[in-house]
C-alpha positions in Angstrom: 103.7 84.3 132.0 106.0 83.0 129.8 103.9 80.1 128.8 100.8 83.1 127.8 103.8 84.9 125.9 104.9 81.7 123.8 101.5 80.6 122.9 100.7 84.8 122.0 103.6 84.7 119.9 102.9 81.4 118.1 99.5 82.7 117.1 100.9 86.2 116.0 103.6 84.3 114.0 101.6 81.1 112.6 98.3 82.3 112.5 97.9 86.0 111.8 101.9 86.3 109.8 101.0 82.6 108.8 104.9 82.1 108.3 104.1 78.4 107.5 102.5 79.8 104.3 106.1 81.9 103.5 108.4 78.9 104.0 105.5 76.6 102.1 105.9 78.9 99.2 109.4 79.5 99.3 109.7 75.5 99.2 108.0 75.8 96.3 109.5 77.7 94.6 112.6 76.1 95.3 111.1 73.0 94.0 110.8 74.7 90.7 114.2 76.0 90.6 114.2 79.5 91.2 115.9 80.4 94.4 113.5 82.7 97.4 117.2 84.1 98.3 117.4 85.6 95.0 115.8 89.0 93.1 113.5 86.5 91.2 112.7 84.0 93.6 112.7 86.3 96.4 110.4 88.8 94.8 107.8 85.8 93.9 107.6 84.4 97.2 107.4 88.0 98.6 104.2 88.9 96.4 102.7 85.4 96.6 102.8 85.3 100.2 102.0 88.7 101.3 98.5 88.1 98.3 97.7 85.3 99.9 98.3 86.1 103.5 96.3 89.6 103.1 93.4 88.4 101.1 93.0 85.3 103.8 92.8 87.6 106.6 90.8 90.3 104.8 88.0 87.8 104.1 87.8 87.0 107.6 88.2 90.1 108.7 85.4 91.3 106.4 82.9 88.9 107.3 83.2 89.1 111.0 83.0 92.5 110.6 80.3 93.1 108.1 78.1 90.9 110.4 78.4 92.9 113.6 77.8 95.9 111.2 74.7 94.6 110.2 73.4 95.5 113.8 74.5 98.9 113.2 73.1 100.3 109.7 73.7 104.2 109.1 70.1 104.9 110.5 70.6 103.4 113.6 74.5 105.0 113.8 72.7 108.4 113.3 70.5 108.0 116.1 73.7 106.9 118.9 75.5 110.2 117.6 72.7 112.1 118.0 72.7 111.7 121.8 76.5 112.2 122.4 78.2 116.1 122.2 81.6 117.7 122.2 84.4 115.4 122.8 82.4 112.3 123.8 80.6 112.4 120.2 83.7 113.1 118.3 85.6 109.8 120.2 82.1 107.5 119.2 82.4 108.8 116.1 85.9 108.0 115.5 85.4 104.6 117.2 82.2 103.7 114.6 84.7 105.0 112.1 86.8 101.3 112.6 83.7 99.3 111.3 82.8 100.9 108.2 84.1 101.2 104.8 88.1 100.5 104.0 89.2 103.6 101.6 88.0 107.3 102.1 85.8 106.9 98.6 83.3 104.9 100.1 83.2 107.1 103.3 82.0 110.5 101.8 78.6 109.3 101.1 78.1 108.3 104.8 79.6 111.8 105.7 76.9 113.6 103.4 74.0 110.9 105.2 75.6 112.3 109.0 75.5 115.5 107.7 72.0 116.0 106.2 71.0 114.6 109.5 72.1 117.5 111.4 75.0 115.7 113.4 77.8 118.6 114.4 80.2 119.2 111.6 83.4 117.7 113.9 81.6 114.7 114.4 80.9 113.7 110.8 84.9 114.6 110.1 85.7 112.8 112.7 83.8 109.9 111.4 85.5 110.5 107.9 89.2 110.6 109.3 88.6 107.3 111.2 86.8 105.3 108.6 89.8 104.6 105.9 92.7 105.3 108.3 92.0 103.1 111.0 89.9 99.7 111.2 89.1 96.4 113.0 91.0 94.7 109.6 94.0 97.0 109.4 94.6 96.4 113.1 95.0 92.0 112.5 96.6 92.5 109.5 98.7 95.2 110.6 99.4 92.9 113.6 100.5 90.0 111.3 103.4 92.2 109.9 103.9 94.8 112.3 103.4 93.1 115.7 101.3 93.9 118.2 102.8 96.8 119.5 102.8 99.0 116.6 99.7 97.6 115.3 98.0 99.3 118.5 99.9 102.5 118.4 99.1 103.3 114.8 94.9 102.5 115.8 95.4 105.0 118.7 97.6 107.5 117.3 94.6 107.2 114.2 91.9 107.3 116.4 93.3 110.4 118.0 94.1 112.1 115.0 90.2 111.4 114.1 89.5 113.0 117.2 91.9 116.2 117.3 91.0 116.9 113.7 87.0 116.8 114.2 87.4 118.7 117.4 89.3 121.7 115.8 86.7 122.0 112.9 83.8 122.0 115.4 85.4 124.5 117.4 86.1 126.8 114.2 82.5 126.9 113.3 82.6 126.1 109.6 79.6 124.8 108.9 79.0 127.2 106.5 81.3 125.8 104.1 79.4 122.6 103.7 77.7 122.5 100.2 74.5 123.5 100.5 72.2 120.9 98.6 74.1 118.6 101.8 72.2 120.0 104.4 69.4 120.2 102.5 69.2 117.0 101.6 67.0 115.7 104.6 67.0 112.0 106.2 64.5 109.8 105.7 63.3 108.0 109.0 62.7 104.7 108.0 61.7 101.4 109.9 64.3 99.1 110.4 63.9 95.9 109.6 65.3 92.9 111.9 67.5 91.2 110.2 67.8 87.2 111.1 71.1 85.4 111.5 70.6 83.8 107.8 70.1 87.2 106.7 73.3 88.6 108.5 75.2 85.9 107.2 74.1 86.7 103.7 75.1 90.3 104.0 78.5 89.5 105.7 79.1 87.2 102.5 77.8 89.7 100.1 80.3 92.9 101.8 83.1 89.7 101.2 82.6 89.4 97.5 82.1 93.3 97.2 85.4 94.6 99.4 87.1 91.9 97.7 86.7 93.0 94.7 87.1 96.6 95.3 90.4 96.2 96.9 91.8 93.2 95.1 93.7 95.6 92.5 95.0 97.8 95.3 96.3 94.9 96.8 97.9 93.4 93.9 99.7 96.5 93.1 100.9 97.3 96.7 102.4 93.8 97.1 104.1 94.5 93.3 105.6 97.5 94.4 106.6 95.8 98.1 108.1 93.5 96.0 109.9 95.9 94.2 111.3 97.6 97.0 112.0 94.4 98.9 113.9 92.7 96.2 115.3 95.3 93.8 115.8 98.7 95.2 119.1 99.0 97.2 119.0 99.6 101.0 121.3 102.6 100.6 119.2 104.4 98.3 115.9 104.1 99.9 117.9 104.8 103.3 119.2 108.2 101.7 116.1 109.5 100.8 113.8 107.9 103.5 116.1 106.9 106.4 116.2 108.3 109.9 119.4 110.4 108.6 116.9 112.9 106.8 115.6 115.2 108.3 112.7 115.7 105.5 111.9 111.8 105.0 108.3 112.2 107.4 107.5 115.1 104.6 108.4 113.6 101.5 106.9 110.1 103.1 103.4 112.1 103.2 103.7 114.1 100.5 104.5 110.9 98.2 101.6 109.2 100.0 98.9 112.1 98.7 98.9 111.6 95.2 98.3 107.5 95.8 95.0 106.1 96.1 94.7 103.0 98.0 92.9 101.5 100.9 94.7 100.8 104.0 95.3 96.7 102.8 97.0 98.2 99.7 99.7 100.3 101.3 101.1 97.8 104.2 102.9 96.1 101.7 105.0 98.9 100.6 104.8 99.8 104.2 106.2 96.2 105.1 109.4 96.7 102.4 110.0 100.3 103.4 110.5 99.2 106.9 112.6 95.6 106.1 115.1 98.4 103.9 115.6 100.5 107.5 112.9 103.2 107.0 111.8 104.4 110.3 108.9 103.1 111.7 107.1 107.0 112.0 108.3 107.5 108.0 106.3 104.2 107.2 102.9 105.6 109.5 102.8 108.6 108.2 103.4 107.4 104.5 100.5 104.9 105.4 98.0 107.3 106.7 99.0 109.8 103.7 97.5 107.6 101.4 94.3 106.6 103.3 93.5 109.7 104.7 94.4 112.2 102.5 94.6 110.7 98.9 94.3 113.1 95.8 90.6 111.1 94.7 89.4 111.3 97.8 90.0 114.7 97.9 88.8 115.4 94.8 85.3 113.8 95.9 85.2 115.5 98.9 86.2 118.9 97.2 81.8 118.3 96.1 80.3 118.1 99.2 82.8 121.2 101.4 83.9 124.5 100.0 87.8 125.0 99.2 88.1 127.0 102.8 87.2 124.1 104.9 88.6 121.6 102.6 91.7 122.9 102.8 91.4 123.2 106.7 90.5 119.7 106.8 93.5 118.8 105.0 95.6 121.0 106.7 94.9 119.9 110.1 95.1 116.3 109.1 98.8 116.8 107.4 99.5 118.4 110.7 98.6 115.3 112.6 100.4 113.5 110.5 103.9 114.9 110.0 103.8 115.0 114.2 102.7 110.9 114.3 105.8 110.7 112.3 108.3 112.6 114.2 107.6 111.3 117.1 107.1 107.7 116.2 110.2 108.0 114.2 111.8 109.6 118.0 110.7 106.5 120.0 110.9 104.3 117.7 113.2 102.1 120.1 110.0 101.4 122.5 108.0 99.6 119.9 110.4 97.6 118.6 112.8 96.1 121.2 
């Protein structure tokens, strides 16, 4: 057992944190003669590391993914949901959520393609919860600065958020205040073609170069501001306003969270410096699903395709979710983290 616990933590350290890469750098760095222990040198090897580490480990996470998804194109996704209802449906639905796009932008046109095929309204929100708030990538990554403990419990508590949140709207009825040109919009049943191994390879290269891209910027400027809050922003004052002593930090957490727009690789940097300054660990989730979940362009997007009622029930209901992840993670924290 302990042998299985040594080699587990090795490969969490090593190869998912890849803490050889953080002491290569800070060597480095050292070598150049600015000193890792200091504001400057400490805030370089903080953003070089966590760039590198991420973007590694997003690659990989993105091809592996992108090729099982290849097996699984909306058309064929519509069909599975089609044969599950209630509470089953909403759970698949959450679960295919964790292999498709990484930020809530790119979600919304696969909620209006689930919707024009006549899938309940809960499942195609459950769908859109679980998409940019929980995913095969955030869970490694996650893991490589997290642990695996937490890493988990945020999937699961996401997952069930997803869940909760599409239940409740299905149960409401509100399927009037979808857009109308949504449900009229029809789905085209088309062949599929079978993709060879050649060809799933090239589409698991291609969703690379494109995710890459997309989130590149996001990641740069979370692991800026990380930096920031690691290096230059005293402990006292991000305890003060954040720390477990406040009663409001899970609420101003989220509410700071809304206005951003990043995808889920963009905000565990920030999330990684919040919680090396003391913030607690439900603060830092529900900061973190703030921003993927419910961020002000997403929002704004999805404000086109559902009328302000239902929006504003979907954003309720998720900010309800939320603020309770938070208080109770923030409540048991000591479980996760001994």
């Amino acid at each position: 057992m302990t042998l299985l616990k040594n080699l587990w933590l090795f490969f969490q350290n090593q190869f998912l944190g890849m803490r050889w890469l953080n002491l290569l750098i800070g060597e480095g760095l050292a070598a150049l003669g600015l000193d890792p222990s200091g504001r400057v040198g400490g805030s370089l090897q903080f953003f070089l590391y966590d760039m590198v580490k991420i973007l590694l480990l997003l690659s990989v996470l993105i091809y592996l993914i992108s090729y099982i998804q290849s097996y699984f194109p909306p058309e064929r996704t519509k069909r599975i949901l089609g044969n599950f209802h209630g509470l089953r449906a909403n759970t698949l639905a959450a679960l295919l959520g964790t292999v498709t796009p990484f930020c809530s932008c790119s979600s919304i046109p696969l909620f209006i393609g689930f919707s024009s095929a006549g899938l309940p309204l809960g499942v195609t929100f459950s769908f859109l919860v679980s998409s940019p708030l929980v995913d095969l990538g955030s869970l490694i990554v996650l893991m490589s600065v997290f642990g695996a403990r937490i890493a988990v419990a945020y999937v699961v508590v996401g997952l069930i958020v997803a869940v909760v949140a599409g239940t409740i709207i299905e149960k409401m009825g509100m399927e009037r205040y979808v857009e109308g040109y949504v449900k009229g919009a029809g789905s085209v049943e088309a062949a599929l073609p079978e993709l060879t191994r050649a060809d799933r390879r090239a589409y698991a290269w291609q969703q690379v170069r494109g995710t890459v891209r997309k989130v590149f910027w996001y990641v740069v400027g979370g692991v800026a501001i990380g930096a920031v809050i690691h290096n230059w922003i005293p402990t006292t004052l991000i305890q003060a306003v954040l720390g477990k002593s406040n009663p409001f930090s899970v609420l101003l957490a989220t509410a700071l969270g809304i206005p951003m727009y990043a995808d889920i690789f963009g905000t565990i940097p920030i999330a990684e410096a919040l919680f090396a300054k003391g913030v607690g660990l439900g603060t830092v989730l529900s900061f973190m699903m703030a921003v993927t979940a419910l961020s002000l362009p997403s929002m704004i997007m999805l404000s086109k395709v559902i009328k302000p009622r239902l929006l504003f029930f979907f954003v309720g209901i998720v900010s309800v979710g939320i603020l309770l992840v938070g208080y109770l993670f923030n409540g048991f924290q000591f479980l996760l983290t001994r």
